[in-house]
C-alpha positions in Angstrom: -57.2 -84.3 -29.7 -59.8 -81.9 -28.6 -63.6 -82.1 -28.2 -64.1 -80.6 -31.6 -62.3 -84.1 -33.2 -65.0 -86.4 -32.0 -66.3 -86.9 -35.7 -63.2 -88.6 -36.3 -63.8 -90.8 -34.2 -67.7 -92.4 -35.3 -67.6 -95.8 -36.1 -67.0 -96.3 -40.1 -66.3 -92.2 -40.7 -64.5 -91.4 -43.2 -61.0 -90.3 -41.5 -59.4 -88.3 -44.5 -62.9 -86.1 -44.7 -63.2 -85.7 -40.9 -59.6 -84.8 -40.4 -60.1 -82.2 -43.4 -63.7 -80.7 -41.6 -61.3 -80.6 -38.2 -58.2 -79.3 -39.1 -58.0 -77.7 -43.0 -54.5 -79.2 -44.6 -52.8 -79.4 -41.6 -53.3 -83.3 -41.2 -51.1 -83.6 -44.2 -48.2 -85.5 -43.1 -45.6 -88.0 -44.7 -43.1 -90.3 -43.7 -41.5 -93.2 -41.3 -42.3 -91.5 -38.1 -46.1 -90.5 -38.9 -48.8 -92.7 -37.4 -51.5 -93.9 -40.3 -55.4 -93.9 -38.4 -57.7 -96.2 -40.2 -60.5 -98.1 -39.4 -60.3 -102.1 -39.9 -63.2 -104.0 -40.0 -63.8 -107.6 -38.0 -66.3 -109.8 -36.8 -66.5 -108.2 -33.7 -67.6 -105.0 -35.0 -64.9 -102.2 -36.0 -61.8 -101.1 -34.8 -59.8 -98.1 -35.0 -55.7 -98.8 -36.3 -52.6 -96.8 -36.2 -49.8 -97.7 -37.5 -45.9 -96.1 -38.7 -44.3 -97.8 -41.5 -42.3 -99.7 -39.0 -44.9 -100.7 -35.9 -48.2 -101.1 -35.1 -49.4 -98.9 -32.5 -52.7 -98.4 -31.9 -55.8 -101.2 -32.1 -59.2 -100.2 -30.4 -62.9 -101.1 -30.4 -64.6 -98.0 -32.3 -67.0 -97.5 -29.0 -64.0 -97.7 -26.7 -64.9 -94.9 -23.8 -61.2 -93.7 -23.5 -60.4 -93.7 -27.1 -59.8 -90.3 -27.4 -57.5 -90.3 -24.7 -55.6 -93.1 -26.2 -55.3 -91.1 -29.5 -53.3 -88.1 -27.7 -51.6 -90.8 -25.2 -50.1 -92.3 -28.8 -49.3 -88.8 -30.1 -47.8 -87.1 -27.3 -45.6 -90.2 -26.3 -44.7 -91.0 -30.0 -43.8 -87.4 -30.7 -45.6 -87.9 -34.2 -48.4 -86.4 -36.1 -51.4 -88.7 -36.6 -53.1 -88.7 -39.9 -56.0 -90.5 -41.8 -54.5 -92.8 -44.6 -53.4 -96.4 -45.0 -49.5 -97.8 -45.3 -48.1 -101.6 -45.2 -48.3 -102.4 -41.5 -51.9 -101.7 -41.3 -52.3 -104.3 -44.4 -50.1 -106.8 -42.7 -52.5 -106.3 -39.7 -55.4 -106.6 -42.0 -54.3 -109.7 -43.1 -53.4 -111.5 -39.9 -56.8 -110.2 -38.1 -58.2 -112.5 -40.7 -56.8 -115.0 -40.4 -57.5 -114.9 -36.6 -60.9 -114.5 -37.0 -60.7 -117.7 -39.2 -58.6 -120.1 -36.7 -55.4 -120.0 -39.4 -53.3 -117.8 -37.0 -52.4 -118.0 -33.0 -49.5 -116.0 -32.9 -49.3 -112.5 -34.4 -45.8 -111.0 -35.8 -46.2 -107.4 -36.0 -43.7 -105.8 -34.7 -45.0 -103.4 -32.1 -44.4 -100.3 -30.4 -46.5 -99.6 -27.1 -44.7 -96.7 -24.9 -46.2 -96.4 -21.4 -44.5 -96.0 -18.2 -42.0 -98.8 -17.0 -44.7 -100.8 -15.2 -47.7 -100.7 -18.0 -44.6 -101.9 -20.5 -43.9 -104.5 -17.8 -47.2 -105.5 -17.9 -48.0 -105.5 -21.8 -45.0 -107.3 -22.8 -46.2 -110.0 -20.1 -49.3 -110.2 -21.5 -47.7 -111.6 -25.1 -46.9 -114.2 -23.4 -50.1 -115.5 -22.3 -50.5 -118.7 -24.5 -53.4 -119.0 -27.1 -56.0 -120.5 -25.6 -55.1 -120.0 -22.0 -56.0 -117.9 -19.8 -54.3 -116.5 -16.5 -55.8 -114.4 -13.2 -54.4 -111.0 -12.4 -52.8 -112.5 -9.7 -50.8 -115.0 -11.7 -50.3 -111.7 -14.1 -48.9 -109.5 -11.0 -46.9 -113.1 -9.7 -45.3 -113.5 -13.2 -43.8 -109.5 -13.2 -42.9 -110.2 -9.9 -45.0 -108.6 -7.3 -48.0 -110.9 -6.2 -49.1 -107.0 -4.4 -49.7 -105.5 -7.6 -52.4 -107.3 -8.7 -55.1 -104.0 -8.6 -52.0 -101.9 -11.1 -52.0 -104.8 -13.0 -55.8 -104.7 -13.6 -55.3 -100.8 -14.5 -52.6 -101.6 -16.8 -54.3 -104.5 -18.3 -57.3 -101.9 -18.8 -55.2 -99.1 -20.5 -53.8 -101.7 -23.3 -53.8 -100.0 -26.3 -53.4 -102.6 -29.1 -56.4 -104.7 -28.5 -56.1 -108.4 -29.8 -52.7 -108.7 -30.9 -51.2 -108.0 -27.0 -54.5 -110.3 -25.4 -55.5 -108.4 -22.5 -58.9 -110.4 -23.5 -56.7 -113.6 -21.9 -56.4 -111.9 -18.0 -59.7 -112.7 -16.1 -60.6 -113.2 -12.4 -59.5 -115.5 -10.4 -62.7 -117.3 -9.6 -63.0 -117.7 -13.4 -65.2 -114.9 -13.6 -64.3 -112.8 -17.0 -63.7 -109.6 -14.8 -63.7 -106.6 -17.1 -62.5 -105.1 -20.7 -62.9 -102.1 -22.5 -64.1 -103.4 -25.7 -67.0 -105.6 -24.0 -67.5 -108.2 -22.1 -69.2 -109.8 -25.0 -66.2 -109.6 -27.2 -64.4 -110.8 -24.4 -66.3 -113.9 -24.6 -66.0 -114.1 -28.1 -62.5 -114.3 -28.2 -61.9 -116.3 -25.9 -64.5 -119.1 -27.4 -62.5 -118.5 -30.0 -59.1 -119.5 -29.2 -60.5 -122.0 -27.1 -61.7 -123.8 -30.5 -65.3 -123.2 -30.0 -66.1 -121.8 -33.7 -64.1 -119.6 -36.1 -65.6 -116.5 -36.8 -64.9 -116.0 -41.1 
């Protein structure tokens, strides 16, 4: 993605019309192994999805400072073109972010591809475990994939989730109960946590 893409990316745009304005035809692109980009609306404002027929793969807050970089992280590790449009997974994910939002489902079953380097994998597939409702400290986060010294790389791994939600990097907060940080907000942190801590559903 280049500078000249950030029209893409404004909350509520019209993907297949920016994509055409950026790049001509070229976006055109078919198949199992191309990621569909399209924007999903929730409670807590809208986020940006990308999805293959097979796997979600991307889930971001529209304002999300590094989305960008998170686009072309997805791309170039994926080895697949991006493209605006809409396919079955990003339905299913429709569907179960509803039901979220409404206190009808804990547990999402998407199956889910997130490729990082060995440690951010680590990391995210430890952070599915994280109960609904619960939260843990990045140090019981760095204890639990075994290295109580990591917990700063766990922080920066925790920060560079890219499936927002459905892996709860929302869950991870400081030790002295203190939220700490995320990059969608710390008001939607709150949010969700209030939430799966039965304080209201949100639809």
């Amino acid at each position: 993605m280049t500078q000249d893409s950030l029209p893409i990316l404004a909350p509520g745009a019209d993907l297949r019309t920016a994509f055409a304005n950026v790049f001509g035809d070229t976006y055109e692109a078919e198949g199992r192994d191309v990621v569909k980009l399209d924007w999903v609306q929730s409670p807590v404002g809208p986020l940006l999805a990308g999805a293959t027929e097979d796997a979600l793969v991307l889930l971001e807050f529209s304002e999300r400072k590094i989305l960008e970089e998170q686009l072309e992280t997805v791309r170039r590790r994926l080895g697949v073109p991006i493209v605006p449009g809409d396919n079955v997974m990003l339905g299913q994910l429709r569907i179960q972010l509803a039901e979220y939002f409404s206190q009808r489902r804990r547990d999402f079953d998407l199956p889910l591809k997130y490729p990082g380097t060995a440690f951010q994998e680590k990391v995210w597939s430890t952070l599915l475990t994280i109960p609904y409702g619960q939260t843990w400290s990045y140090l019981e986060l760095a204890r639990t994939i075994g290295d109580t010294k990591a917990t700063r790389a766990v922080g920066t791994a925790n920060g560079m989730n890219r499936i927002a939600i459905v892996i709860p990097c929302h869950r991870v907060i400081n030790a002295n109960g203190e939220l700490g940080g995320y990059g969608g907000g710390l008001w939607r942190k709150r949010i969700l946590l209030d939430l799966e801590q039965g304080q209201g559903k949100l639809i």
